[in-house]
GUGU-808387 format. One record per residue (C-alpha): residue in one letter; x, y, z. Coordinates in steps of 0.2 Angstrom, whole numbers, plus 5000, padded with zeros to 4 digits. Each point is the difference from the previous one (the first is absolute). Last residue first. Layout:
<atoms>
aXYZ/...
</atoms>
This chain:
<atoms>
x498549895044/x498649885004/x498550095009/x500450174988/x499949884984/x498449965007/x499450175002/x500850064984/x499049874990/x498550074996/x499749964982/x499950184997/x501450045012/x501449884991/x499650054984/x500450185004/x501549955011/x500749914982/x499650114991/x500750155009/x501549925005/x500349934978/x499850194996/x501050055012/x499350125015/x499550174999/x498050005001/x500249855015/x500550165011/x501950055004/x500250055022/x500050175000/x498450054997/x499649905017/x500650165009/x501750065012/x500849834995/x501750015009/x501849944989/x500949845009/x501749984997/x500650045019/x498549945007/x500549855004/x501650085008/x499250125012/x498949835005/x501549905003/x501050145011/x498150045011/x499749825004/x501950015007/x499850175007/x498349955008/x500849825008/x499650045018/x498450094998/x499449965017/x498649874994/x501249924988/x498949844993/x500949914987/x498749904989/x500849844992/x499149954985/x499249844991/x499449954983/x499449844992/x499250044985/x498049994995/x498750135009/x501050155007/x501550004990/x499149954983/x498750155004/x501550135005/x501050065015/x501649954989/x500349895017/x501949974999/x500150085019/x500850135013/x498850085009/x500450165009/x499150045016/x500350185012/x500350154985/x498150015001/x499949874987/x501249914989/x499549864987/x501149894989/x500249964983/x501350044987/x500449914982/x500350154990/x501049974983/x501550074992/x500050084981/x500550185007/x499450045017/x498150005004/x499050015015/x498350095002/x499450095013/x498450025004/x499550135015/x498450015007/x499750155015/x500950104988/x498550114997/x499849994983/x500449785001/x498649985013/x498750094990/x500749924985/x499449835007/x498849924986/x501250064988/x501549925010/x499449835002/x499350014981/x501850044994/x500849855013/x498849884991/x500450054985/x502050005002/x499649825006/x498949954984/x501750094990/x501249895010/x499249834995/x499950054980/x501849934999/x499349825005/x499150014981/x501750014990/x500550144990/x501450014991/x501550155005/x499850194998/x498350005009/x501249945016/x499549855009/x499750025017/x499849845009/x500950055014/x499350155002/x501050145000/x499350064985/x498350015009/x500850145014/x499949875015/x499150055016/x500350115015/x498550055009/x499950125013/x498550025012/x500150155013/x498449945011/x498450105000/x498549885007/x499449984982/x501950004992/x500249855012/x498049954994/x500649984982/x501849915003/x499049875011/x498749984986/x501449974988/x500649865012/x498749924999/x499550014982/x501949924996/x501150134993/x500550004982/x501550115001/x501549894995/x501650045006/x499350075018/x500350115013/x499150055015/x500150175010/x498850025013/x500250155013/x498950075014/x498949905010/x500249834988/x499149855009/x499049964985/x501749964988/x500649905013/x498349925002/x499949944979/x501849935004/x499649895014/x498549924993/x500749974982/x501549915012/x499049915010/x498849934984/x498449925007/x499349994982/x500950084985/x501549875000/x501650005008/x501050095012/x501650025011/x500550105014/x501550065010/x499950125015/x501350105006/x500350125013/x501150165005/x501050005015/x500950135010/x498250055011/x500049795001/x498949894991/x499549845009/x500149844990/x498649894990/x500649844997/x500249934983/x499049894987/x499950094983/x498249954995/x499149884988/x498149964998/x500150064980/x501649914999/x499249825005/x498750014989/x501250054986/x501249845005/x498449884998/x499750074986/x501650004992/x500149825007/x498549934992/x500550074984/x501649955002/x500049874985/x498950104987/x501550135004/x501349894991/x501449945010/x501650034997/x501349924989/x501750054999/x500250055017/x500650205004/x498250035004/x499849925016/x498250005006/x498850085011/x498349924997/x500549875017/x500050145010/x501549985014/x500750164989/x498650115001/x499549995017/x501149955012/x501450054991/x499550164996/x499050055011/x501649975013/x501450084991/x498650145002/x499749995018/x502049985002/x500550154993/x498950095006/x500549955019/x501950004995/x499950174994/x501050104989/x499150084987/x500650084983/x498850094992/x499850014980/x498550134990/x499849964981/x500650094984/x500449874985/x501750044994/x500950054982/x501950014995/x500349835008/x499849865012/x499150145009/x499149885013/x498250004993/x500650024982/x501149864999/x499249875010/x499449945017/x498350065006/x499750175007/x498650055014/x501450005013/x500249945018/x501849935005/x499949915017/x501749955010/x500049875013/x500949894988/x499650074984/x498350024997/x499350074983/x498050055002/x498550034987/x498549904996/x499450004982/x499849854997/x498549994988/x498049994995/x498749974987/x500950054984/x501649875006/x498949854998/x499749865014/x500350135014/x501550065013/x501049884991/x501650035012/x501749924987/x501449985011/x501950034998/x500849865011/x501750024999/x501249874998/x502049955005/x500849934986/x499850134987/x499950004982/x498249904998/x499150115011/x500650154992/x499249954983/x498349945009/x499850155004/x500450104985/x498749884991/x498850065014/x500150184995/x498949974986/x499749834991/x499550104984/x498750054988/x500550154990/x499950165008/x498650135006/x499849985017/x501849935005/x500449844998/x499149855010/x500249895012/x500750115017/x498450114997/x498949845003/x501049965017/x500150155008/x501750045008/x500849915014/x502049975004/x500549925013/x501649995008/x500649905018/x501850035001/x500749825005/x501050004984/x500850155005/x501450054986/x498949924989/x498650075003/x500850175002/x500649974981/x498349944996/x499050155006/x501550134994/x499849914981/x498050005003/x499950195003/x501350044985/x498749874988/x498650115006/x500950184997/x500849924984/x498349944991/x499149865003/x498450075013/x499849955018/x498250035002/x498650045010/x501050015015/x500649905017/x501749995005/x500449915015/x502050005004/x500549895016/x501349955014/x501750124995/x499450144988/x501450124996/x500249954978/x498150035000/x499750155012/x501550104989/x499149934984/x498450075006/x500750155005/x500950054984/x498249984990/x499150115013/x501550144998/x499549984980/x498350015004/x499950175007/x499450085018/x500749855014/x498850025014/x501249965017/x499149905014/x500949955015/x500150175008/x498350035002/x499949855013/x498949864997/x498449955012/x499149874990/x498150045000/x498249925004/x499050114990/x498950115013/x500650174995/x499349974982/x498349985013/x500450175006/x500250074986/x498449964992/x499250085015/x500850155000/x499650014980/x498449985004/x498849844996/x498350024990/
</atoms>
């Protein structure tokens, strides 16, 4: 079995870009996000790359196009893409009648302006069940914004209600340009990656072969930079991306971050459904004595929530098989939890939603990244991340403001009676989950969702 040290030392090994501390602000609420973005969009001078699951039809997506073709029009030359994934763009939400999706929005902007943008649609896979774009990264310029969010109402803060999710603002031109670089070089010179504002696009039975091909190609992919020196004044880092179960980098990366932990291991999570791997890491930290905090997602901030006072749909059984998972986590560790040594916290704040991820340990790596850190994550989505390595404790305070505010509506579990048991659920919950586990479902429900 490897050591800590010795996991540590090859996360030291990463080739890294040197940054200054400086030049990376963490932005702590979604509204601030949403003011940024708009602030990098109307500023940009030589490009705009937005990549997200989706860019929803509502009044925080259509505000995001309006200052998308306004600078495009102001700067023709201003090279914008847009790319989300390309099943989620052609349908409603889950749930609502059959309809052309956000691509209708599309294609209504693209037939007011005269200068276009190209809003591109990534299929990851043949059918959206078996895998998505869920790679993360805004770059303005030289300029990279990494958040989990998409681009709607409720993940920018259109309104009342928000969608909780960690935003860091990073100005390098090296990181910048690596991922600028991935992304044209990869996904948009595929010929599966198509425009979605045309009125007719092509049906998948037609980019079969290239959604494979494209696939193959993104389980081989890399970010391609030079690896730089790190000064005393310096911290470093390292951007990843993933895909697939087998010979996954990023799976790889993230299961030894979590085994290097010494001392500290805090990782949060909106859906806790952790792959077997990284359970196992989480097992033999509390084995070898680490501090391990986990911040999850109270169930009714879930974003499939459905309160027991409204009508019940299947998908709103989703964050009751998560709260189950995370009750039988903490019952088979109440040691840990008695003597503090395992903290769970869980978030909740009115009627918003959790959407955080990201890993911290020893208070010297922080890993910004969309990975849920679940099945779907590790086996079937495209994912990526940037770990910032800070050796010298550079960035503490920062790390230290944005974790003081996640856990500002978070309540501590002190047992695993705490969390609500299958004996209290609805009616509809409990028949549904007990249906569920007696054809044995919940394992591949877990795999998928």
């Amino acid at each position: 079995m490897v050591s800590a040290t010795a996991n540590k030392q090859l996360i030291d090994q990463l080739p890294k870009i040197a940054h200054r501390p400086d030049q990376l602000e963490t932005l702590l609420d979604a509204s601030t996000f949403r003011e940024r973005l708009l602030h990098e969009i109307a500023n940009a001078k030589h490009r705009i790359y937005l990549v997200a699951l989706y860019l929803q039809d509502d009044e925080a997506g259509r505000n995001i196009l309006d200052a998308l073709y306004e600078a495009k029009q102001k700067n023709p030359v201003l090279d914008i893409k847009v790319l989300v994934d390309w099943h989620r763009a052609q349908r409603g939400l889950i749930g609502a009648d059959k309809s052309d999706g956000n691509a209708a929005l599309y294609r209504e902007y693209a037939e007011k302006y005269q200068h276009k943008i190209d809003v591109l649609g990534v299929p990851v896979r043949n059918r959206e069940v078996f895998g998505v774009l869920h790679l993360k990264g805004f770059v303005f310029d030289d300029t990279v914004i990494y958040s989990g969010a998409s681009l709607n109402d409720v993940y920018l803060a259109q309104h009342e209600r928000y969608r909780y999710d960690r935003y860091h603002v990073i100005n390098s031109k090296t990181l910048a340009d690596c991922m600028a670089g991935f992304i044209g070089n990869t996904l948009v010179a595929s010929d599966a990656v198509t425009c979605l504002a045309q009125p007719k696009r092509p049906e998948v039975k037609v980019l079969k072969p290239a959604i494979r091909n494209l696939r193959a190609r993104l389980q081989a992919a890399s970010y391609n930079f030079i690896s730089q020196h790190i000064n005393d004044d310096q911290i470093g880092l390292t951007p990843m991306v993933g895909l697939g179960k087998r010979k996954n980098f990023l799976n790889m990366q993230i299961c030894r971050l979590i085994a290097s932990a010494e001392n500290e291991l805090i990782i949060c999570t909106p859906y806790f459904n952790p792959p077997r791997s990284v359970a196992r890491e989480i097992r033999s930290a509390l084995r070898r004595g680490v501090n391990v905090t986990i911040i999850v997602g109270d169930k009714t901030a879930n974003d499939f929530y459905i309160p027991p006072s409204e009508p019940f749909k299947t998908i709103s059984g989703l964050p009751y098989l998560y709260e189950i998972n995370l009750r039988n986590f903490a019952r088979r560790n109440e040691a840990a939890i008695a003597k503090r040594q395992l903290k769970i916290h869980l978030w909740k704040h009115d009627d918003n939603s959790f959407h955080l991820k990201g890993i911290w340990v020893d208070r010297s790596y922080m890993l910004l990244t969309g990975n849920n850190l679940n099945p779907r994550a590790w086996k079937l989505d495209l994912e990526n991340a940037i770990l910032l390595h800070d050796k010298r404790r550079l960035l503490e305070a920062e790390a230290q403001k944005e974790i003081d505010k996640i856990l500002e509506h978070t309540q501590l579990i002190g047992s695993y009676k705490q969390i609500e048991k299958l004996e209290v659920y609805p009616a509809q919950v409990k028949k549904l989950l007990k249906r569920i586990k007696r054809i044995r479902a919940d394992h591949l429900l877990n795999q998928i969702l």
